[in-house]
C-alpha positions in Angstrom: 6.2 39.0 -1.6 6.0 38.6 2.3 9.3 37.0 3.2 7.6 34.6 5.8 5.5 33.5 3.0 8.3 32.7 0.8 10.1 31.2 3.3 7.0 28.9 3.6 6.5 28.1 -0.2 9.9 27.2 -0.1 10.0 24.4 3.1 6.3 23.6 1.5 8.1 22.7 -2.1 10.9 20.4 -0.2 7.8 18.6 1.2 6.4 18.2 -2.7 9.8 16.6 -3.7 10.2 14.6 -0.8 6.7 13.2 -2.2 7.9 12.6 -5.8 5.8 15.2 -7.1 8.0 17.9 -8.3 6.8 16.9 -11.9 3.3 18.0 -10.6 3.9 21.6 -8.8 6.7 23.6 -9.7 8.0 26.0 -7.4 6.9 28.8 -9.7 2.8 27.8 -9.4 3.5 27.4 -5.4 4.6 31.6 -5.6 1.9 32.4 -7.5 -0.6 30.0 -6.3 -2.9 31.9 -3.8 -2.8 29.5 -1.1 -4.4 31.1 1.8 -7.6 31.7 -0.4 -10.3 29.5 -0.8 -8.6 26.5 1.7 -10.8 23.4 1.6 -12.2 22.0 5.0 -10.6 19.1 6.8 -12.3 17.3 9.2 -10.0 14.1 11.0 -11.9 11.8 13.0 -10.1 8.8 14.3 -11.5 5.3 14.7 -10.0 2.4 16.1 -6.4 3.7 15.9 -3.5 4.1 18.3 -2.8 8.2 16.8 0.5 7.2 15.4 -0.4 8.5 11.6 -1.6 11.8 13.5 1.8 11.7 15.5 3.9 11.0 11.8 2.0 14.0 10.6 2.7 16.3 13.6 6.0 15.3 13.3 6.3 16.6 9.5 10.1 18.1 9.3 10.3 20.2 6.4 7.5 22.7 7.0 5.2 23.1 10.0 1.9 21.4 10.7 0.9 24.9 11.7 1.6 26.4 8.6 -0.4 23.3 6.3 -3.6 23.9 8.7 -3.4 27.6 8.2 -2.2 28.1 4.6 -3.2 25.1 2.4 -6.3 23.8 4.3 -9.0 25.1 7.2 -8.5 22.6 9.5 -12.2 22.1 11.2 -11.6 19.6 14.1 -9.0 17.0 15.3 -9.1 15.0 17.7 -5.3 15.5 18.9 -4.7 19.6 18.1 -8.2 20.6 18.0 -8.8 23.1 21.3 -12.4 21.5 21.3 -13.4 18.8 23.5 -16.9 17.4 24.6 -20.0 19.0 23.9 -18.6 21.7 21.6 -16.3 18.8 20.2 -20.3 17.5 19.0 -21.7 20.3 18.1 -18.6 21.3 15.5 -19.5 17.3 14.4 -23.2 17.7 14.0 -22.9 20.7 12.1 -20.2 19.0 9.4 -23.2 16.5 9.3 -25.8 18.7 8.7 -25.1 22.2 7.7 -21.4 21.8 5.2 -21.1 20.2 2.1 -17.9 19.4 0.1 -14.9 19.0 2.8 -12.4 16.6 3.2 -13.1 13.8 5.7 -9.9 12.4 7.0 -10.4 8.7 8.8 -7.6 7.4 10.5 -7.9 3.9 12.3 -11.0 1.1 11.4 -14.4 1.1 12.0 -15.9 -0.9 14.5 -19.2 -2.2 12.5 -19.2 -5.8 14.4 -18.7 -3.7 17.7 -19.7 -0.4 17.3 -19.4 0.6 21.1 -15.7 0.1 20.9 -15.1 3.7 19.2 -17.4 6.5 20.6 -18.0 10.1 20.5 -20.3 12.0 22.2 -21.8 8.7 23.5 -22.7 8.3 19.6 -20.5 5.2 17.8 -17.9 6.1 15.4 -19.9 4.2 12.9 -22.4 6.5 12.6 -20.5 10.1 12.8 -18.6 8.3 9.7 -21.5 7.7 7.8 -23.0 10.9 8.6 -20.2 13.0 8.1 -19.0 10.8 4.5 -22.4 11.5 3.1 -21.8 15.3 3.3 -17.9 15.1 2.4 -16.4 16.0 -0.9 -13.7 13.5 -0.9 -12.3 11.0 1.8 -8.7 9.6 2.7 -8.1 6.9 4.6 -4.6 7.6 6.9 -2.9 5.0 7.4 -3.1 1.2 6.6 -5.5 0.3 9.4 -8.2 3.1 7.8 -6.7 1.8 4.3 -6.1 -1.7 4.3 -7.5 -3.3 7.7 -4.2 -3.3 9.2 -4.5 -4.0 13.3 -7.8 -3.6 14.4 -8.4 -6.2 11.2 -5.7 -8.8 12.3 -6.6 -12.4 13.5 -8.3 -12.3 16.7 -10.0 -9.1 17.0 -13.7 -9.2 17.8 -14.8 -5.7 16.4 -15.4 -6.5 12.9 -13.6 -3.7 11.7 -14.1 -2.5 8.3 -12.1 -0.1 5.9 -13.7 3.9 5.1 -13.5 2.1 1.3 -15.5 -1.1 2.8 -17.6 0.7 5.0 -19.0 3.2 2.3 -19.8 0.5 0.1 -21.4 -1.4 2.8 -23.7 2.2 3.4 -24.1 3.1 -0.3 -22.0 6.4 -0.7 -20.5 6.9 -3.7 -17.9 9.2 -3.0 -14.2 9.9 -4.2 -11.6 8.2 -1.5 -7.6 8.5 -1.5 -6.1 5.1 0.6 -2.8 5.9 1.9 -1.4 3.1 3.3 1.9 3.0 5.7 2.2 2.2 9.9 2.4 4.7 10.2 1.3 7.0 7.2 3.8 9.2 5.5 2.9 12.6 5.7 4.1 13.7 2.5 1.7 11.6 0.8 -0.9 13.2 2.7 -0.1 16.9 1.7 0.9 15.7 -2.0 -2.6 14.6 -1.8 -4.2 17.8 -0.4 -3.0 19.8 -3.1 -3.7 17.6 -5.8 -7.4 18.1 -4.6 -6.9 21.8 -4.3 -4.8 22.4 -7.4 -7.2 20.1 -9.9 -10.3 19.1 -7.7 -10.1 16.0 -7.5 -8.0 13.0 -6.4 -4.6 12.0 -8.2 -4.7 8.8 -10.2 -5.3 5.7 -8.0 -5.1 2.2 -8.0 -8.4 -0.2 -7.5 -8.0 0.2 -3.9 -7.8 3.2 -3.5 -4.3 4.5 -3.5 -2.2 7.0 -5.9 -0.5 5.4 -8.3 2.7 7.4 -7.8 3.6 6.1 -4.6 2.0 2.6 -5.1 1.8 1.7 -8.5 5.6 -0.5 -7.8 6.2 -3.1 -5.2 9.5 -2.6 -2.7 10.7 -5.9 -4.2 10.9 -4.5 -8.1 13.4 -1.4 -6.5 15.3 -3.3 -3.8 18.9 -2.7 -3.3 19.2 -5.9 -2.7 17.5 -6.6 -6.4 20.5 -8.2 -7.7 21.7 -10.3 -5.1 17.8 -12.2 -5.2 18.4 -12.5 -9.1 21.5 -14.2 -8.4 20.1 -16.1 -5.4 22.4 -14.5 -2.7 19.7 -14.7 0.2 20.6 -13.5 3.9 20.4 -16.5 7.0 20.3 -14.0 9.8 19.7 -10.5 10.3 22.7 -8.0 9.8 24.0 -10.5 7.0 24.4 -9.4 3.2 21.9 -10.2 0.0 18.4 -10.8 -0.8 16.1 -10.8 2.8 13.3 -12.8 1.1 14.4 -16.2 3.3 14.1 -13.8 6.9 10.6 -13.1 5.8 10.6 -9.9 4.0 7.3 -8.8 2.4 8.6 -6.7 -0.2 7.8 -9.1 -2.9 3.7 -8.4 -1.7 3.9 -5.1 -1.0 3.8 -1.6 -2.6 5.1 0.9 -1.4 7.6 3.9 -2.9 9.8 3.4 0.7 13.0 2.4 -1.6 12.4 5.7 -3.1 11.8 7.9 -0.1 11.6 6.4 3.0 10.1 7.5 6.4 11.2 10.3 8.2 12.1 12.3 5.4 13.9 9.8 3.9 16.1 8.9 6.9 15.6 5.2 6.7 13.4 2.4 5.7 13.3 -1.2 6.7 15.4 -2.7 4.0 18.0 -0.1 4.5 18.2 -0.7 7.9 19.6 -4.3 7.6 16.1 -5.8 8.3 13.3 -7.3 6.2 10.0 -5.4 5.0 7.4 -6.1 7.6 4.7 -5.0 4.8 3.2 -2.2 6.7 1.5 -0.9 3.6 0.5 -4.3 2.5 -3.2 -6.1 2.2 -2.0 -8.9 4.9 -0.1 -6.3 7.4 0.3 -7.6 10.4 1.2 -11.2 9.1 0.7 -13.8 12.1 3.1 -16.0 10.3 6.3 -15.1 8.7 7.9 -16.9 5.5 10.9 -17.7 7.9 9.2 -19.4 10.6 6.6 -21.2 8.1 6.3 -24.6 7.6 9.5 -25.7 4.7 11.1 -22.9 4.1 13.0 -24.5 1.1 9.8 -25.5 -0.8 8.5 -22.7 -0.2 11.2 -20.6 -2.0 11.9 -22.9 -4.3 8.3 -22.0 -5.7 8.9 -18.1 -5.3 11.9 -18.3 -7.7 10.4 -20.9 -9.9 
């Protein structure tokens, strides 16, 4: 075997574990797997986002985004590493839309439906190369919770009306296969885990009624907190840096799922609990929250029903 290649297989199967999904791929299908056969088309568009899943992507540490794009999948266009811009930016677009069938279509940010001018492309709204392109696409993922979930562009406020891909294709009609994957930003490993799930089986790993794999979602932070026992005996931090249970400093981990007590962000550097602070709920349904348990109306009442 080509030593490069190896040396690839190898960084790619810390990227698999790092994901949880060593029970999945062995490192013996990766040698023999051939990988830079048959890749599957990714096309990334991004809606009403600030790039920051594309960044936590780009930044991927055990193996390079270089090597995913050119061994796993075809990359077809991205707005951030893609060498295409304007016109010939539209024409690789219009021919996704009209001439390919059966790629992946990668969303990341919402869609503007109540303000469709706010995201454009080619003087052409986002809402329409979405629709267009998911109509051809084989399957779809939503990066990232405000693709996902709603996230920012959805919080209380905003005048764009921004939808979900899942909300959005129902909304158009198209019945088509979509991974949600959740996280401000998203964790890249779930995206790859997900990419060769699709390439390994052809479809989509299990998933939850919104949307999102089962084997990174299917447990809320709360349920494998370290600071589990201290909220079963009632030992609850007043201020940030103290010990026990963060649930009275407004920690969403009780509302959100999420596998970061498991493997946290930057391969597994750190995670919000970890870090002495309380889960903001970045992969949650209600991320951003305008109102925090801790600042909310009586606090004692309020926990007083949580533990009843």
């Amino acid at each position: 075997m080509n030593p490069s290649r190896r040396v690839f297989l190898q960084r790619l199967w810390q990227v698999i574990v790092a994901a949880g999904a060593s029970s999945f791929f062995s490192f013996e299908e990766l040698l023999a797997a051939p990988i830079a056969t048959n890749r599957p088309k990714v096309l990334w568009l991004h809606g009403t986002s600030c790039s920051g899943c594309s960044t936590s992507f780009l930044d991927i540490e055990q193996v390079s985004v270089v090597e995913i794009l050119t061994q796993i999948v075809d990359l077809v266009f991205h707005p951030d590493v893609s060498l295409a811009t304007g016109e010939q930016a539209a024409q690789i677009l219009d021919h996704m839309a009209t001439e390919e069938d059966g790629f992946i279509l990668v969303l990341e940010g919402g869609i503007p439906v109540g303000m469709p001018h706010a995201c454009m492309m080619a003087e052409c709204p986002m809402t329409d190369w979405v629709e267009r392109l998911a109509r051809r696409a084989g399957v779809l993922v939503a990066a990232g919770t405000c693709a996902a979930l709603g996230g920012i562009p959805r919080m209380n406020g905003t005048l764009t009306g921004s939808m979900t891909l899942l909300e959005f294709i129902h909304h158009k009609g198209i019945a088509k296969p979509l991974v949600a994957l959740p996280n401000c930003p998203m964790k890249p490993e779930h995206l790859v885990y997900t990419l060769l799930h699709q390439i390994k089986l052809g479809r989509p790993p299990e998933l939850d009624a919104l949307g999102r794999p089962v084997r990174f979602f299917g447990h809320t932070i709360h349920e494998r907190c370290i600071y589990y026992a201290d909220f079963q005996e009632r030992r609850y931090a007043e201020r940030i840096g103290d010990e026990g249970c963060l649930l009275k400093l407004g920690c969403q981990g009780p509302v959100t799922r999420n596998d970061c007590m498991r493997f946290g962000h930057n391969n597994n550097t750190n995670t919000c609990i970890r870090a002495g602070h309380p889960c903001v709920g970045c992969a949650g349904e209600r991320f951003p929250r305008q109102i925090m348990l801790h600042s909310y109306g009586d606090r004692r009442s309020i926990m007083r029903e949580f533990e009843s």
